[in-house]
C-alpha atoms as a printed R data frame, in Angstrom:
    type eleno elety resid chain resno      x      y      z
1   ATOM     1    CA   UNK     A     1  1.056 36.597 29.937
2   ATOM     2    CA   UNK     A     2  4.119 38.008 28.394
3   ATOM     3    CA   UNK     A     3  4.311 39.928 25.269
4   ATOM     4    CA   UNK     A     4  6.944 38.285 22.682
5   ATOM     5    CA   UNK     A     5  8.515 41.706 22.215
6   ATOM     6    CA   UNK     A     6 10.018 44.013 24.670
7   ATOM     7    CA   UNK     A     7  9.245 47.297 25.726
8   ATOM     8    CA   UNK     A     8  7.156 49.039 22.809
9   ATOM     9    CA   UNK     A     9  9.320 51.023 20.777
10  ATOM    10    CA   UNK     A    10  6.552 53.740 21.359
11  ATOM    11    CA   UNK     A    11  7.288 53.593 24.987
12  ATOM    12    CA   UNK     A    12  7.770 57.264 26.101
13  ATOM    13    CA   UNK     A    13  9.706 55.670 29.136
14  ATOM    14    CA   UNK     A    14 11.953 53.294 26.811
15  ATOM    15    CA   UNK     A    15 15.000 55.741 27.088
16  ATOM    16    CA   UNK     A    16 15.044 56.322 30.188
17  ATOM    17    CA   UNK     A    17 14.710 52.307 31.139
18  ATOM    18    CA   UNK     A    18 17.891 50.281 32.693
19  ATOM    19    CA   UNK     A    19 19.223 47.140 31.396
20  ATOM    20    CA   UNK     A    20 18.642 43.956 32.801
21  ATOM    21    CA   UNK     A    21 21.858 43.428 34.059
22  ATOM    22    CA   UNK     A    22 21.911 46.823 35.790
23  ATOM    23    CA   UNK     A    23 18.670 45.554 37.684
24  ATOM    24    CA   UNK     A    24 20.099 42.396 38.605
25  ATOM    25    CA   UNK     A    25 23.546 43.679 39.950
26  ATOM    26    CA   UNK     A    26 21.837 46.759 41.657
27  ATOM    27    CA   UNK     A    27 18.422 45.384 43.318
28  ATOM    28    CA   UNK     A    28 19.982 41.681 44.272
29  ATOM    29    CA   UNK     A    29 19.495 41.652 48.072
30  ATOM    30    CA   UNK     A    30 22.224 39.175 48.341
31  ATOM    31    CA   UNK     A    31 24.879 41.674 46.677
32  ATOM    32    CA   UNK     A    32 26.610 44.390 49.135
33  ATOM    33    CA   UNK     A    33 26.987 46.336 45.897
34  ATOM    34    CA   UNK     A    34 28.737 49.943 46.937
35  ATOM    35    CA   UNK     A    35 26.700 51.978 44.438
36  ATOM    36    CA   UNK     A    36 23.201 52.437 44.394
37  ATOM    37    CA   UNK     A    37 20.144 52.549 41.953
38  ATOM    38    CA   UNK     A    38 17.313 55.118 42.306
39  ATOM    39    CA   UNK     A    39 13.961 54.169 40.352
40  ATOM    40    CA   UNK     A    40 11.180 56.335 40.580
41  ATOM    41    CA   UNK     A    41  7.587 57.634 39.747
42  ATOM    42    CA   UNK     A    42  6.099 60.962 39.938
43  ATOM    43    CA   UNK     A    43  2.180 61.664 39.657
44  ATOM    44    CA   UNK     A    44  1.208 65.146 40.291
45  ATOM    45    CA   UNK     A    45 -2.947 65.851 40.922
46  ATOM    46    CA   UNK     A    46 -5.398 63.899 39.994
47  ATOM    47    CA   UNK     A    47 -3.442 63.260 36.519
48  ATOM    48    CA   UNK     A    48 -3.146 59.017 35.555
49  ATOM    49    CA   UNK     A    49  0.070 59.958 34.041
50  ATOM    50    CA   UNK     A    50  2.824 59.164 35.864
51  ATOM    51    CA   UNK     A    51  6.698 60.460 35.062
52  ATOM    52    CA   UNK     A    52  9.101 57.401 35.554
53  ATOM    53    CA   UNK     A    53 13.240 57.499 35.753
54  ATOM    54    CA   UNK     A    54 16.424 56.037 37.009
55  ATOM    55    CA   UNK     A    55 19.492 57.729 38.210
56  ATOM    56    CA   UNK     A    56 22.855 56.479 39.977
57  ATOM    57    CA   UNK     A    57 25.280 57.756 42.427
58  ATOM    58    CA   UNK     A    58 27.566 60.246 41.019
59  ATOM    59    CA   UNK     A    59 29.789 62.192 43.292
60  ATOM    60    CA   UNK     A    60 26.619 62.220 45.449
61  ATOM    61    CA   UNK     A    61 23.735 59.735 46.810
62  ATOM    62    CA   UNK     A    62 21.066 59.131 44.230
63  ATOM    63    CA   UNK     A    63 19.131 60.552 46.992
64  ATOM    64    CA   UNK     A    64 20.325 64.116 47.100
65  ATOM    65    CA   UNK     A    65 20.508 64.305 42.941
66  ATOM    66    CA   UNK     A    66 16.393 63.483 42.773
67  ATOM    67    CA   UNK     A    67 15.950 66.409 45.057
68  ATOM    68    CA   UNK     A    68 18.533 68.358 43.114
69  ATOM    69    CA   UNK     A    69 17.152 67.766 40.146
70  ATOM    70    CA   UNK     A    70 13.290 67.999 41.547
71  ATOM    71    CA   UNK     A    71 13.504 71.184 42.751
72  ATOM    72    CA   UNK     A    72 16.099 72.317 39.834
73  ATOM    73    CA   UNK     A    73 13.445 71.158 37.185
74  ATOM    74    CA   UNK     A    74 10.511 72.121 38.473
75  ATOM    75    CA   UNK     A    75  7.949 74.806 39.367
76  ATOM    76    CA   UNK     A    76  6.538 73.926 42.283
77  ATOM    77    CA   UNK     A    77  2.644 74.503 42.774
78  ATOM    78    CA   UNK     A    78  1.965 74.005 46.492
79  ATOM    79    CA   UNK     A    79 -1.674 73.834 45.456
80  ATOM    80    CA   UNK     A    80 -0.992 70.895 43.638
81  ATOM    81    CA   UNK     A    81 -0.406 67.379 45.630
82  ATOM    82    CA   UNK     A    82  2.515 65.349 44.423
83  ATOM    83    CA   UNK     A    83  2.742 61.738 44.683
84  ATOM    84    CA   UNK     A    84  6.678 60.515 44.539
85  ATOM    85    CA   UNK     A    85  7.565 56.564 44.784
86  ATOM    86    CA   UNK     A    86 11.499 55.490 45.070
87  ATOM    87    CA   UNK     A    87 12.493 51.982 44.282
88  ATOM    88    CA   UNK     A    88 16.039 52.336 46.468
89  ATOM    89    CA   UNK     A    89 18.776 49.692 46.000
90  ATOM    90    CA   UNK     A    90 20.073 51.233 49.486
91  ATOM    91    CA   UNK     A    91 17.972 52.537 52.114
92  ATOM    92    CA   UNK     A    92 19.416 56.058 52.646
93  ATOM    93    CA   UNK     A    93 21.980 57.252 54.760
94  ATOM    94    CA   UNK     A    94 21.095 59.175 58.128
95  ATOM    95    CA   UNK     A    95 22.139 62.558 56.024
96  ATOM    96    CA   UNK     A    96 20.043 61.552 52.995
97  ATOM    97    CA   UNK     A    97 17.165 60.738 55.769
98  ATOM    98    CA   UNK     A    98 17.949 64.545 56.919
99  ATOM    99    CA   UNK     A    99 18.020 66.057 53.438
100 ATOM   100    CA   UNK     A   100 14.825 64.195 52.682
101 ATOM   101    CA   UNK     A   101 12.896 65.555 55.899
102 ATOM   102    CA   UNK     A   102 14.013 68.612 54.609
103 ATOM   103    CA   UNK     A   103 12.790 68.996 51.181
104 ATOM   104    CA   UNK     A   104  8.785 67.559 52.499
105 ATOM   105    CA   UNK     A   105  8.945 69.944 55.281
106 ATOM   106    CA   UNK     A   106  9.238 72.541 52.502
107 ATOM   107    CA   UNK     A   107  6.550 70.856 50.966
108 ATOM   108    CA   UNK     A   108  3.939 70.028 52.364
109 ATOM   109    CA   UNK     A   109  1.522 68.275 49.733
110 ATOM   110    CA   UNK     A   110  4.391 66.163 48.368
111 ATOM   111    CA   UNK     A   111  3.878 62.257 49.652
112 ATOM   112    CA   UNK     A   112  6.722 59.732 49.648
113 ATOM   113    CA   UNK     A   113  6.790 55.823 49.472
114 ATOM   114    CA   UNK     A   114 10.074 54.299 49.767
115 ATOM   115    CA   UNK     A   115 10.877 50.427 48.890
116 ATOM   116    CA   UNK     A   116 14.067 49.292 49.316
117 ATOM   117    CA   UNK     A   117 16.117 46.413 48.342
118 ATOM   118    CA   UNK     A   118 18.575 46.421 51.195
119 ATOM   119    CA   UNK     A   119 19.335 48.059 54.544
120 ATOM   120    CA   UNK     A   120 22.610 50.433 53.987
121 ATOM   121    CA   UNK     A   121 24.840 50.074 57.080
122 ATOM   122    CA   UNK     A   122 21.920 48.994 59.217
123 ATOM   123    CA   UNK     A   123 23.937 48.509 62.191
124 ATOM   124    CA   UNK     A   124 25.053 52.400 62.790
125 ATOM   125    CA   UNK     A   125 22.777 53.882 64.869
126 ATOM   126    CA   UNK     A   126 22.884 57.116 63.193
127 ATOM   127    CA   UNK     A   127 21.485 55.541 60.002
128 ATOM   128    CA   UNK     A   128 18.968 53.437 62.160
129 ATOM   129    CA   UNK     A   129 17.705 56.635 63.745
130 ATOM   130    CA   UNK     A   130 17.748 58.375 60.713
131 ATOM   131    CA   UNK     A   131 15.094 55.956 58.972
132 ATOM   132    CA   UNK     A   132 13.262 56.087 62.266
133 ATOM   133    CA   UNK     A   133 12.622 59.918 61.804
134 ATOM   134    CA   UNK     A   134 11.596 59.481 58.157
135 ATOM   135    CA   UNK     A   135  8.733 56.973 59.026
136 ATOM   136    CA   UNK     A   136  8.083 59.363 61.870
137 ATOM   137    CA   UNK     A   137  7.252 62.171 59.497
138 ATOM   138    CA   UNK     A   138  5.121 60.239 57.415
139 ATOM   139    CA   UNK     A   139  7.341 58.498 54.370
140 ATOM   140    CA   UNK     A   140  6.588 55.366 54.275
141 ATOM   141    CA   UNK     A   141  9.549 52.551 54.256
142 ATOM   142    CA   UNK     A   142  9.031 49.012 53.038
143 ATOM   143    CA   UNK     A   143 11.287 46.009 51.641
144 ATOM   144    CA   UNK     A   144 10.899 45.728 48.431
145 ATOM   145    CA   UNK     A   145  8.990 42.125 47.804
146 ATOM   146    CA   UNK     A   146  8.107 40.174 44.521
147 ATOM   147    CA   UNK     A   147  5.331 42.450 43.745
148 ATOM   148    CA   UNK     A   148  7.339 45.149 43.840
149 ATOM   149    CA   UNK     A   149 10.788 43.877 41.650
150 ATOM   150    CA   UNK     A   150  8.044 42.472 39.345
151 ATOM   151    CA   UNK     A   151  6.410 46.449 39.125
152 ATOM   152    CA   UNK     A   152 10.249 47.134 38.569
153 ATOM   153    CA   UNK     A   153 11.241 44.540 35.669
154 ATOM   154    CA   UNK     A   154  8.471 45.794 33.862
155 ATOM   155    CA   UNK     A   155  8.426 49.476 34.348
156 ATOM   156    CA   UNK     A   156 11.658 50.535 34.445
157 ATOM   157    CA   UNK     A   157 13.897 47.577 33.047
158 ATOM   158    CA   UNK     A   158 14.583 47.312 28.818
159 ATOM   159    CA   UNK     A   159 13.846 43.470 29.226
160 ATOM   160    CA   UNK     A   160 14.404 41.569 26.178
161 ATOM   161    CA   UNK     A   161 11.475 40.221 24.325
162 ATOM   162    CA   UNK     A   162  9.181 37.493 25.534
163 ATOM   163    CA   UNK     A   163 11.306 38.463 29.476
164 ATOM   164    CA   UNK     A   164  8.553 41.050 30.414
165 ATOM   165    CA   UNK     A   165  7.248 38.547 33.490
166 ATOM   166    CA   UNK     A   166 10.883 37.183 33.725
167 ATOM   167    CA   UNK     A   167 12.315 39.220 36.394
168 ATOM   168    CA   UNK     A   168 15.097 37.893 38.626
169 ATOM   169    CA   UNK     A   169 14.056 35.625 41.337
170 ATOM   170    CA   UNK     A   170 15.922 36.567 43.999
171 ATOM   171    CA   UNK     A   171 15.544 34.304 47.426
172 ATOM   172    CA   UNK     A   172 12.401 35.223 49.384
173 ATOM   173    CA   UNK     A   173 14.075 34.671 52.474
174 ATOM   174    CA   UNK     A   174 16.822 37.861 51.734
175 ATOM   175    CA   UNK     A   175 13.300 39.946 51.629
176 ATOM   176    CA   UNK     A   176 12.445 38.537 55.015
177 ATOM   177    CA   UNK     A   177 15.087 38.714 56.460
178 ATOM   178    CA   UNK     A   178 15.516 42.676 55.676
179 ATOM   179    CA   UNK     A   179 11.668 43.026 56.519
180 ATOM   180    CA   UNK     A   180 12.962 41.585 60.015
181 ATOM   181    CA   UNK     A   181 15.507 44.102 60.467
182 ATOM   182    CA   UNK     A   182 13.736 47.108 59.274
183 ATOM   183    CA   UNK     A   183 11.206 45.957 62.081
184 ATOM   184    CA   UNK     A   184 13.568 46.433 64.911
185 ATOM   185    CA   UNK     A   185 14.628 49.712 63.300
186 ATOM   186    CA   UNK     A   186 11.089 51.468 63.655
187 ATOM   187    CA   UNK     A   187 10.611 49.356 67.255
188 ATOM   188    CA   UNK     A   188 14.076 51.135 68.131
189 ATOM   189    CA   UNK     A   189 15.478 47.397 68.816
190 ATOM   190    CA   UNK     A   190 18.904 46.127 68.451
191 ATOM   191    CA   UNK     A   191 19.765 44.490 65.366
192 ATOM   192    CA   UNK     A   192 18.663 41.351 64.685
193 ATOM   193    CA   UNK     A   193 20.318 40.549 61.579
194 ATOM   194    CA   UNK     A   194 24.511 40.531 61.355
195 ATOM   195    CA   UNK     A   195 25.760 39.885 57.353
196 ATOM   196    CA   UNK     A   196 28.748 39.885 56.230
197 ATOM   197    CA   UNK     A   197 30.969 39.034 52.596
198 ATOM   198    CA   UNK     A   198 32.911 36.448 52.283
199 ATOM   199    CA   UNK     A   199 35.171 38.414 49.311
200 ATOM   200    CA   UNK     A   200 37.103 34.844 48.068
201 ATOM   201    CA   UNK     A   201 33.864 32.925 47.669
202 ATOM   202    CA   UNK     A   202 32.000 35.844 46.811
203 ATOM   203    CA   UNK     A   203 29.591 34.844 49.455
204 ATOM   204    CA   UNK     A   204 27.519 36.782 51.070
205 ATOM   205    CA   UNK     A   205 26.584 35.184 55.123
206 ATOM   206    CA   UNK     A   206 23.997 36.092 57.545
207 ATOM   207    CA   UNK     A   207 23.474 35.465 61.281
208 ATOM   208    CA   UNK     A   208 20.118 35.665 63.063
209 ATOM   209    CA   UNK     A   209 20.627 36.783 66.352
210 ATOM   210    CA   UNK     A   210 17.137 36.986 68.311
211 ATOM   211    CA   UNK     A   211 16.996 38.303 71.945
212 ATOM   212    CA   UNK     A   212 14.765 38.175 74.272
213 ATOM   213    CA   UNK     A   213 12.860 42.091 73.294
214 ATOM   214    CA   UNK     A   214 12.841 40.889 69.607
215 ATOM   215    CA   UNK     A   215 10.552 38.025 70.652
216 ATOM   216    CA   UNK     A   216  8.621 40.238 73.039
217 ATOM   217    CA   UNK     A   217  8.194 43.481 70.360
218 ATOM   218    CA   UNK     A   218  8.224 41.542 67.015
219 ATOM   219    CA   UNK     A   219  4.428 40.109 65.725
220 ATOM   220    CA   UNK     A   220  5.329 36.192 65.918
221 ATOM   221    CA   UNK     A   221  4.077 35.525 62.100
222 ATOM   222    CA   UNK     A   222  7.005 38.099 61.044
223 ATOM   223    CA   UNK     A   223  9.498 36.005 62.886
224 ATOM   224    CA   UNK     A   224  7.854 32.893 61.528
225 ATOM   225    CA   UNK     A   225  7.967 34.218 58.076
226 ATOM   226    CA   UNK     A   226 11.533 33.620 57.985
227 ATOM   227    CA   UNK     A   227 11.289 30.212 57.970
228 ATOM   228    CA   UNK     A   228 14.494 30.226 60.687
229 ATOM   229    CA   UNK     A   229 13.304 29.930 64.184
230 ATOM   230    CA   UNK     A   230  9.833 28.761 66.152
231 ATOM   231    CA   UNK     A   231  8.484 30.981 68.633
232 ATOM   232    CA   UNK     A   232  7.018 28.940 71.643
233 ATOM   233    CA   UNK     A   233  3.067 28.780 71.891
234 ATOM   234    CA   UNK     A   234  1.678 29.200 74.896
235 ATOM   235    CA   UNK     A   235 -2.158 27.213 75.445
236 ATOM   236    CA   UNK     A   236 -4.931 28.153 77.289
């Protein structure tokens, strides 16, 4: 049910909280938006509190300035687990993959869960690999679904009052379509998925382009979920 006010004005988290139209221009799958939005929680121990904030690109990836201002900020307690979760409106560059291996390998009890809105540049192979070697090191990578721009809206967006279940709906099948790709990035496939912006209609066009190892290395109901193609059943 939602509330008929916004965010309480109590809300420790309230200044720190984008406006809607930031979220909608940053985290719409559909946009090829060159800047990017970092969202993210911190939980450190066994505490229920968890630390939530924003930041942009500045002359550097949103990526680099958390870990700047991580390790900057605070006193690290390697006794002490440390839970981080990014809500990415890019997936991160093959050097922000690098810096990121880089700062867990210096610590070892920090655990990362990345969602991201949209594949950056998911067609360089350095940037493919790169997100390869962060799953291989344990962060987790995942498109971000409904769930999780719902978890968004209402954590981390100023959402007028009465909005606070009212987040964008953005088209499912962007989601799957990105949930396709990132799938032949950890099966070290060839892309699958070829967009492109049409600048004078402001359109932005995809192409599904399915060979025969996609079909072969790819579950079937994640190729169904798309809603695009039918992969051929074969009875006993």
């Amino acid at each position: 049910m939602a509330s008929d006010t916004g965010p309480s004005t109590g809300d420790p988290t309230l200044r720190r909280r984008i406006q809607p139209w930031e979220f909608e221009v940053f985290f719409d799958p559909r946009e090829l938006r060159k800047e990017a939005c970092l969202l993210y929680e911190i939980q450190w121990g066994k505490s229920h509190k968890i630390w939530r904030n924003s930041s942009q690109n500045s002359t550097k990836h949103v990526e680099l300035n958390f870990i700047e201002k991580f390790t900057s900020e605070r006193h690290f307690c390697s006794s002490v687990s440390c839970s981080i979760i990014w809500f990415l409106s890019w997936s991160p560059c093959w050097e922000c993959s690098k810096a990121i291996r880089e700062f867990l390998s210096q610590r070892p009890t920090v655990t990362l869960v990345i969602f991201v809105s949209r594949l950056y540049q998911h067609m360089d192979q350095q940037n493919r690999q790169g997100l390869r070697d962060l799953i291989n090191s344990g962060v987790t990578i995942q498109i971000m679904g409904a769930s999780e721009y719902d978890h968004c809206w209402r954590n981390f967006v100023n959402y007028p009052p009465g909005e606070e279940a009212h987040w964008p709906r953005y088209p499912p099948l962007w989601m799957k379509l990105y949930a396709l790709e990132l799938h032949c990035i950890i099966l070290s496939l060839p892309p699958c998925v070829m967009i492109s912006r049409r600048c004078q209609k402001r359109l932005t066009l995809f192409k599904l382009i399915l060979q025969k190892c996609h079909y072969q290395m790819i579950p079937a109901h994640i190729l169904l979920a798309t809603g695009l193609i039918q992969v051929p059943v074969t009875w006993r």
